[in-house]
C-alpha positions in Angstrom: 193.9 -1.8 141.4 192.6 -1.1 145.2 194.8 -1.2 148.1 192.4 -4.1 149.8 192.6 -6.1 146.5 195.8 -6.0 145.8 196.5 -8.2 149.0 193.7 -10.8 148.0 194.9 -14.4 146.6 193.4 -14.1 142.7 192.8 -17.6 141.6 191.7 -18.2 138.1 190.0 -21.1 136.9 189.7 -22.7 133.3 186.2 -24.3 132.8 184.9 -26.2 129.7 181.2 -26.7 130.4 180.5 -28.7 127.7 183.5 -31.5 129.2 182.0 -35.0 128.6 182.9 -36.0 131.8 182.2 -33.6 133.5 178.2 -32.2 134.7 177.8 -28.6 135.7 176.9 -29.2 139.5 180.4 -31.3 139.7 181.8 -28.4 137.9 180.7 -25.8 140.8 181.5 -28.8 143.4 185.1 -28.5 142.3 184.7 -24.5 142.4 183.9 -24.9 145.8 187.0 -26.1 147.3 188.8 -23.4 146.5 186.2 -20.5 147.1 187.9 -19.3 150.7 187.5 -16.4 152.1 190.4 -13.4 150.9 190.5 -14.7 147.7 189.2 -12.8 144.1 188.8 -15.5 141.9 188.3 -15.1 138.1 186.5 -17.6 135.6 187.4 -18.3 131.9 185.2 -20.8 130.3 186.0 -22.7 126.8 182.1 -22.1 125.8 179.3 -19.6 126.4 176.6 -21.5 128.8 173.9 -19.3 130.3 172.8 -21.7 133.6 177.2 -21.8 134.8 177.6 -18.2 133.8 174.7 -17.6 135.8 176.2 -18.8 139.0 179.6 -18.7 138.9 178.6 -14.3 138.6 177.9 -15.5 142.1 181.3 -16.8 142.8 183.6 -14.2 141.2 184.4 -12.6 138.1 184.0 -13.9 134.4 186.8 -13.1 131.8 185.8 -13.5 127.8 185.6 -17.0 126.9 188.1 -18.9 125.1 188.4 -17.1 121.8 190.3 -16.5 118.5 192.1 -13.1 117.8 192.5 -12.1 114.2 195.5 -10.1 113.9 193.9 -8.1 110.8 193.1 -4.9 111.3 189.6 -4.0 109.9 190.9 -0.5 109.3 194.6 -0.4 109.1 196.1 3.1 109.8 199.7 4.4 110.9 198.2 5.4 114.4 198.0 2.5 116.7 194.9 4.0 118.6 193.2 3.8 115.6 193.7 -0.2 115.3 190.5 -2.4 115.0 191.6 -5.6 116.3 188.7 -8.8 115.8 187.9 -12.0 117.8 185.8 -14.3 117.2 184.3 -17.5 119.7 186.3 -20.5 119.3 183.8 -23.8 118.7 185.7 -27.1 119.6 184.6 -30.3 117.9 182.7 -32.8 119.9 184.8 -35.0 118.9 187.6 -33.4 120.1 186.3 -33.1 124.0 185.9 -36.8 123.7 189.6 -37.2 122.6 190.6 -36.3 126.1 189.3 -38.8 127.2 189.0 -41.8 124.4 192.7 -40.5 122.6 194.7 -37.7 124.3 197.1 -37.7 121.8 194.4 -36.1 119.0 193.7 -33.7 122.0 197.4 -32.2 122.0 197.7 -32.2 118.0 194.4 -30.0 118.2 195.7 -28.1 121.1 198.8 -27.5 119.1 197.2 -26.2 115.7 195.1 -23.7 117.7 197.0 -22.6 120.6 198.8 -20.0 118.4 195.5 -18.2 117.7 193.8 -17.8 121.1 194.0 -14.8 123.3 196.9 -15.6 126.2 195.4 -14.2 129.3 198.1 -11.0 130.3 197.7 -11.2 134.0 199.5 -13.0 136.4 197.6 -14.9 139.1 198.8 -16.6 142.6 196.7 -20.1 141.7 195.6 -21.0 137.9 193.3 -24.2 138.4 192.5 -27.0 135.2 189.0 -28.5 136.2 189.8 -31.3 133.5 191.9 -32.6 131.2 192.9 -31.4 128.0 192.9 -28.2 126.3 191.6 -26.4 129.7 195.0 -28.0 131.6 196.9 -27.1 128.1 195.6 -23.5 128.8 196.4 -23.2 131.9 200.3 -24.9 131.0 201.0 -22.8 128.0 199.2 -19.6 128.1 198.5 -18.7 131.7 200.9 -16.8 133.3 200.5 -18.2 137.6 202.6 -18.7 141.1 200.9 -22.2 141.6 199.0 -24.3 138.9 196.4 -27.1 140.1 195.4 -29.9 137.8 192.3 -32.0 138.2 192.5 -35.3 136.3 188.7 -35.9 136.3 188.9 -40.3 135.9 191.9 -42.0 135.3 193.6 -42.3 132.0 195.9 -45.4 131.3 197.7 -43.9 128.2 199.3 -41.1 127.8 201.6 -40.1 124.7 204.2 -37.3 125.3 203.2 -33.8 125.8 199.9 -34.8 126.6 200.4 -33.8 130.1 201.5 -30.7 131.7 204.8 -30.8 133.2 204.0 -30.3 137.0 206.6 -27.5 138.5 207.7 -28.2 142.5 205.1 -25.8 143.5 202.4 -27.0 141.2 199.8 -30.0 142.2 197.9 -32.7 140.3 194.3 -33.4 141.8 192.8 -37.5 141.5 189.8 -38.8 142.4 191.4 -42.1 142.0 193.2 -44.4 144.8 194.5 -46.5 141.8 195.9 -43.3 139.8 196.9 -42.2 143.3 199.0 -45.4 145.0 200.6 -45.8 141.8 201.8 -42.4 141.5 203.1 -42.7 144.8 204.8 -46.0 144.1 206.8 -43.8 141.4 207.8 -41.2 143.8 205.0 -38.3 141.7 204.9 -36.5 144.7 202.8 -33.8 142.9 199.8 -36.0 142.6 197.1 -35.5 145.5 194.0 -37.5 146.2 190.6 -36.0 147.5 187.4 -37.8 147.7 185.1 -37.1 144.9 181.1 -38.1 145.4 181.1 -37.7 141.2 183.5 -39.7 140.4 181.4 -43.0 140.0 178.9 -40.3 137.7 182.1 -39.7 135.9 183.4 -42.9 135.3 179.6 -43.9 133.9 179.6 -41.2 131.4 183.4 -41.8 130.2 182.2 -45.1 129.6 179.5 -44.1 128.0 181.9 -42.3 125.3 182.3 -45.6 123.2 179.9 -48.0 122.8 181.3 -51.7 122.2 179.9 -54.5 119.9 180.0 -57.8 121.4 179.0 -60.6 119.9 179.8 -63.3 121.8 178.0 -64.8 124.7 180.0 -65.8 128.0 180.7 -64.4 131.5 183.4 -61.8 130.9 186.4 -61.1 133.2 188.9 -58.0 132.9 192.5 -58.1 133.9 195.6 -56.2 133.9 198.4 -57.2 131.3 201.0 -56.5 134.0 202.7 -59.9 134.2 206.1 -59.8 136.1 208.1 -62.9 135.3 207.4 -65.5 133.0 206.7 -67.9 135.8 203.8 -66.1 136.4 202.5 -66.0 132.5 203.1 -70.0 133.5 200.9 -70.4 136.5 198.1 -68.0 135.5 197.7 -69.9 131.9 197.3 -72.9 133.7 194.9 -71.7 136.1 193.0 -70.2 133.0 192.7 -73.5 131.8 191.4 -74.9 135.1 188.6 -72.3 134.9 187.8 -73.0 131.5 187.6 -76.5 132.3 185.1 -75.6 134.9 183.2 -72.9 133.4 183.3 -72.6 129.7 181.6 -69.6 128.3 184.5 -67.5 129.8 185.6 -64.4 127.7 189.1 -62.5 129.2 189.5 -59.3 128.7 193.2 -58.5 128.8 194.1 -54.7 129.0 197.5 -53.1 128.8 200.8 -53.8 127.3 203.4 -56.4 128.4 206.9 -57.5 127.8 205.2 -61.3 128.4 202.2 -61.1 126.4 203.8 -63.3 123.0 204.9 -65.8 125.7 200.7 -65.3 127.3 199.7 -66.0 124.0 201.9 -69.5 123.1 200.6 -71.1 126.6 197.0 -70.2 125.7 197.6 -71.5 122.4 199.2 -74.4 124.1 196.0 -75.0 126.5 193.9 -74.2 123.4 191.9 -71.4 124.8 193.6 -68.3 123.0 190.7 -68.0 121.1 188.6 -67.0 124.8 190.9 -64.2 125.4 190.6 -60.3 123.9 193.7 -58.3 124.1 192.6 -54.7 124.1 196.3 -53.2 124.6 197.0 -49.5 126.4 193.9 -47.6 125.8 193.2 -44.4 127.9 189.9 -45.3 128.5 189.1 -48.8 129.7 185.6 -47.6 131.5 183.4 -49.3 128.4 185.5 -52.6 129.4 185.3 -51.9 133.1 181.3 -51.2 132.7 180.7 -54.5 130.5 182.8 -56.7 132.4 181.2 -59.2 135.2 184.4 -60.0 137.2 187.6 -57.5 137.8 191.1 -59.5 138.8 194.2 -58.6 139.7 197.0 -59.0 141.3 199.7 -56.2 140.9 199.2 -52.8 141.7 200.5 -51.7 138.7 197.5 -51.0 135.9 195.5 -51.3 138.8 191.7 -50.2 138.4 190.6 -51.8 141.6 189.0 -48.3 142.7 187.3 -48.1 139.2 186.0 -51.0 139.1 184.4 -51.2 142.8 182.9 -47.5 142.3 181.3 -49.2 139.0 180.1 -51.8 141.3 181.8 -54.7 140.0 182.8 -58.0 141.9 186.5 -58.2 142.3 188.8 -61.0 142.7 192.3 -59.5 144.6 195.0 -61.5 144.1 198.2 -61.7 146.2 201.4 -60.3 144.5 202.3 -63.9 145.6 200.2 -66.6 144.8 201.4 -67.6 141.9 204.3 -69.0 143.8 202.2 -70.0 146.2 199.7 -73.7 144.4 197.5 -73.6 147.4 196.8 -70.0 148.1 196.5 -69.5 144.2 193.8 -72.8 143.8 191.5 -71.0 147.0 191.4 -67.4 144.9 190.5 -68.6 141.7 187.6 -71.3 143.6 186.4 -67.9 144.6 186.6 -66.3 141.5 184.7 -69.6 140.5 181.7 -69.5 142.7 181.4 -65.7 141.8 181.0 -65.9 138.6 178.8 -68.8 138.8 176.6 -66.9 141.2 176.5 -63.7 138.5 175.6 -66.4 136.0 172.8 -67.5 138.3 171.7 -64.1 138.4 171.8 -63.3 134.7 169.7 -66.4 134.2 167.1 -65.6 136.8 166.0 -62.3 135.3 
């Protein structure tokens, strides 16, 4: 290695071009913030594509792409020079790159049946960079060999299972395009997690979403809202003021996402109120963004769960509750009267085209 190079910052990053979330030119928008000047930087991709080979040649240098390495000699001899090691491309299933995003916990048990066969990169770098989720960020965790280790979390994920996440080192860094992912992280004290502004994300959200397709059947203005209940006081005050609404405007559907200590409690005063039937519990899923994308309203009120962010980039209306109001008859009657004449202006709308 030259003197001069020896000095530069070598940065290598992990690409999968075929990422669902993903589109190339946010791929080489993400490349760009960390092209500076006195740096070499070094690109492994998870799939041959001609048009990002093509310009990232521009960029830096381009290492094999992700494949397998058969540890059967063709010709096996006592001399080690005269070794024939083969590879061979590694093919990921689609629906594999859609389990990072839809179930991250198939994503690791794939991860984990193939990692032992892929070629571990021998070099060691000063920055080793994930531009997604998945196996590119299990790549970079297990088999990359680097000073510093960034992490891009392309949208927000609300369910993780264990292992399914690198383990972030002091020095390492999680990227978010999200304020949601971002103030919650922060409310836990994550202080690896970073936000930057991201003009893809919204792009990104719209294709996640677009990863599951949702049959639904019946007909109403549909609301979505966090499962995030604090006290049963509040399960109290929020079923009655879902009864209220209902009373008001009847083709209501809830969409209730996340899991709860208070959601058996939810259910009896629904039951109770006899609207139960109006509300779909859709649990902890990592991708909400078909929800987020069909609904007509967003509420909430805790921070917690929150997909305020989301929701707004996806151009929903959203009601923001105060942490508060439940405890508080007037302040609570005045939000949900707004929630009111929204959706009875989207309904308005709806009709008019």
């Amino acid at each position: 290695m030259a003197e001069g190079e020896d000095k530069m910052t070598r940065i290598l990053i992990i690409i999968d071009p075929l990422d669902p979330g993903l589109s190339i030119e946010h791929q080489l928008y993400l490349i760009r913030r960390h092209t500076v000047s006195g740096a070499k930087i070094y690109f492994k991709l998870l799939a041959n594509h001609p048009e990002l080979q093509l310009a990232l040649r521009k960029i830096g240098h381009l290492l094999t792409p992700l494949h397998y390495v058969l540890t059967e000699s063709a010709e096996w001899t006592a001399e080690e020079k005269d070794w024939h090691f083969l590879s061979r491309a590694i093919s990921i299933p689609a629906h594999i790159r859609k389990a990072q995003y839809n179930f991250p916990s198939l994503a690791l048990l794939y991860w984990q049946y193939v990692k032992d066969k892929l070629a571990p990169i021998q070099e060691t770098f000063d920055e080793a960079i994930s531009l997604s989720g998945g196996l590119t960020a299990f790549y970079i965790d297990q088999l990359v060999t680097a000073q510093k280790k960034i992490y891009y979390e392309p949208v927000r994920k609300l369910e993780y299972r264990q292992g399914s996440l690198p383990v972030l080192r002091i020095q390492d860094r999680l990227y978010t395009p999200s304020l949601s992912c971002y103030h919650d992280r922060k409310e836990k004290e994550l202080h690896n997690c970073s936000y930057y502004n991201d003009s893809y994300y919204p792009e990104s959200l719209s294709a996640v979403a677009n990863l599951e397709k949702l049959s639904v059947q019946s007909k109403g203005i549909k609301l979505l809202i966090p499962n995030n209940f604090e006290s049963c006081w509040q399960v109290k005050q929020f079923s009655y003021f879902c009864y209220r609404m209902f009373k008001i405007q009847k083709q209501l559907i809830w969409y209730i996402y996340g899991d709860n200590q208070f959601e058996s409690l939810l259910r009896q005063h629904l039951a109770t109120y006899q609207i139960l039937e109006q509300f779909i519990f859709i649990g902890q899923k990592a991708n909400l963004y078909p929800y987020v994308q069909l609904s007509d309203l967003y509420i909430e009120w805790n921070q917690p769960l929150s997909m305020r962010h989301e929701a707004e980039l996806l151009q929903k209306p959203i009601v923001k509750l105060d942490n508060n109001m439940f405890y508080k008859k007037s302040c609570a009657m005045t939000k949900w009267l707004n929630a009111i004449q929204i959706i009875r202006q989207i309904e308005r709308q709806s009709k008019s085209i």
